[in-house]
C-alpha positions, 0 to 999 in steps of 0.5 A, a space after each residue: 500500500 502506497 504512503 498518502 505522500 507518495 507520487 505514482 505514475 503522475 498521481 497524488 492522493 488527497 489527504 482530504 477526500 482521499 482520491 488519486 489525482 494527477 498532480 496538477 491538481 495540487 498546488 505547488 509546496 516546497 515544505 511537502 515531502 513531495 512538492 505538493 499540497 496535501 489536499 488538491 485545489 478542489 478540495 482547498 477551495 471547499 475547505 476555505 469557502 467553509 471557513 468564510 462561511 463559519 467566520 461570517 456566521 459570527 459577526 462578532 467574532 469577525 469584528 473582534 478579529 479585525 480588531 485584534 489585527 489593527 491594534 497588532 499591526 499598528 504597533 509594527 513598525 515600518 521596516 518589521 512590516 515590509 519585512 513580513 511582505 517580503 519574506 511571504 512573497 518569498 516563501 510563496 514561491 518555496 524558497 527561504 529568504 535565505 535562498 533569496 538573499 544568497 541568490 541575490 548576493 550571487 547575482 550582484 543584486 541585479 537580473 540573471 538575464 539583463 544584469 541591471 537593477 530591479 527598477 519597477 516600482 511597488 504600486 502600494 508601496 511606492 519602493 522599488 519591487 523585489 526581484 522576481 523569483 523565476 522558477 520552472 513551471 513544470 516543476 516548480 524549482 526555482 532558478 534565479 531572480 529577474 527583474 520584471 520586464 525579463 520575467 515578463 518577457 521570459 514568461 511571454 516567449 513560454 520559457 521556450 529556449 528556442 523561441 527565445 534564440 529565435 528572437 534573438 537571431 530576429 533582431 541581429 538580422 534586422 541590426 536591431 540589436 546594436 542601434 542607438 
């Protein structure tokens, strides 16, 4: 009998309903054993649409929660706030901040790809944004940082090496690549 956190033949059995499925109906989770969520995305999203319900059964409880929130969050400081966005913006593409910071210093701080800073800005914040965390989109493992405009680009072209060669060698044949 095969352990639940086992993968066999491209399927993964859900810890909730208990159904063998192929894993693409599990998110992504470094921290599990396989790489994936325990429960699969049909049944994540039941389990969270009860729990709205169950919160909004009890407006009292909804408001004394909300309460507890502002009252924490308003004796955090700045810098202790944008540091919590950062490292779950981080951990939500499976790495460590950690990771991301040794990944970064090995990079020198600028994109793997054009080798210049991050220069978007945070539309909330109004600082510049992080580094993006590129990662492999069949299996999830990530492989440096990049800014937005080549992770953008990279995304566009499906991460396809060979379109990407072919756009390049579309631009050298037309010179387009050494005007200016």
């Amino acid at each position: 009998m095969p352990a639940k956190s086992e993968i066999i033949d491209g399927r993964k059995r859900c810890s909730l309903c208990k159904e063998w499925l192929a894993v693409s109906e599990f998110a992504f989770n470094k921290q599990s054993a396989t790489g994936f969520a325990s429960w699969c995305r049909s049944c994540t999203k039941k389990k969270a649409e009860a729990n709205r319900q169950a919160r909004r059964a009890d407006p009292a409880k909804v408001e004394a929660d909300r309460d507890h929130k502002r009252k924490h969050k308003a004796n955090l400081s700045e810098e202790v706030k944008r540091q919590r966005s950062r490292n779950e913006t981080i951990r939500s593409y499976g790495v460590s901040p950690e990771w991301y910071e040794a990944k970064l210093v090995e990079q020198g701080g600028v994109c793997a790809i054009c080798k210049l800073p991050e220069s978007f800005t945070n539309k909330w914040s109004g600082g510049v944004k992080l580094l993006s965390i590129d990662h492999d989109h069949d299996n999830g493992e990530a492989r440096g940082l990049l800014c937005q405009r080549c992770n953008v680009a990279l995304g566009n072209m499906g991460d396809d090496p060979e379109r990407v060669r072919n756009l390049a060698r579309y631009l050298v044949e037309r010179n387009w690549v050494q005007r200016g």
